[in-house]
N, C-alpha and C positions, 0 to 999 in steps of 0.2 A: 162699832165705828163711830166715831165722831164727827159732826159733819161740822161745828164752833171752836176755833182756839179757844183752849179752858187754862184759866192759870192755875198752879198747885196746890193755892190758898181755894180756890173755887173748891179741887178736889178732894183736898183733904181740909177741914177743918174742926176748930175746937167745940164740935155739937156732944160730945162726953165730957165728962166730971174733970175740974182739977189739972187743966191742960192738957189731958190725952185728947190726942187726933182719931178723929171717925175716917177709917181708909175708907172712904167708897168705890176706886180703884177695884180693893179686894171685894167687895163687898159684892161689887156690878158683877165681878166674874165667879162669886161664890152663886149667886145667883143665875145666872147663867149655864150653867154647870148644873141649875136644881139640886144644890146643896141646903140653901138658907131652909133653916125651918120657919114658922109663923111669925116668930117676934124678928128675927132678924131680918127678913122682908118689909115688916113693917118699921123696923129701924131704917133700913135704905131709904125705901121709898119715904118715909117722914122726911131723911136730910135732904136728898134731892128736892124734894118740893119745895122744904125751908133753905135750900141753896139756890131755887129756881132751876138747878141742871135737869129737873125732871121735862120742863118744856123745850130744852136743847140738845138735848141728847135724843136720839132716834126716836120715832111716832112710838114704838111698844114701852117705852119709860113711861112717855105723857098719857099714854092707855091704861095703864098698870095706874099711874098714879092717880087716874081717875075713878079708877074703879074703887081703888082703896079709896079714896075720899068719898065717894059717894056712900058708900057701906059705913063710914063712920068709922073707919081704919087710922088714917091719918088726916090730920089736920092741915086746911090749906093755910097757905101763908098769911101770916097777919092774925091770924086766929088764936087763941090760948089753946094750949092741948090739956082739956079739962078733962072732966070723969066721962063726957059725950063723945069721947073718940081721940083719935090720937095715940100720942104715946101710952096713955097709960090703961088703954081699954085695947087688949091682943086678943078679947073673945072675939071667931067669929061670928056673921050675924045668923 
């Protein structure tokens, strides 16, 4: 449930290669569902934070995305997603 009018460009945007669109949409309810494996979670939660929807979207988003940030998962916004977490470190700790 959404408690923020979110515009479409919010929801979906070009956070993948080459003009493909990141559905977060699909993404929210792959994970909801406890489909997403490791990387795919940590893809969501990357774009929401870097959309900011991670702190508008219901308190378990902004929980979830704290936790992955605190563990060195995803990178908060503003940050570089370097070898220190982020995009491109999926081990966990």
């Amino acid at each position: 449930m959404l408690f923020f009018p979110l515009e479409e460009d919010e929801i979906k945007s070009k956070n993948k290669g080459a003009g493909e669109q990141y559905d977060a949409t699909a993404a929210i309810i792959e994970w909801e569902a406890g489909r997403l494996d490791q990387d795919g979670v940590i893809e969501l939660f990357q774009h929401l934070v870097d959309t900011g929807l991670a702190w508008r979207l219901e308190d378990c988003y902004g929980r979830m995305a704290q936790t992955l940030i605190d563990n060195g998962l995803v990178t908060p916004k503003g940050k570089t997603h370097g070898a220190e977490g982020g995009k491109t470190s999926h081990a966990a700790p």
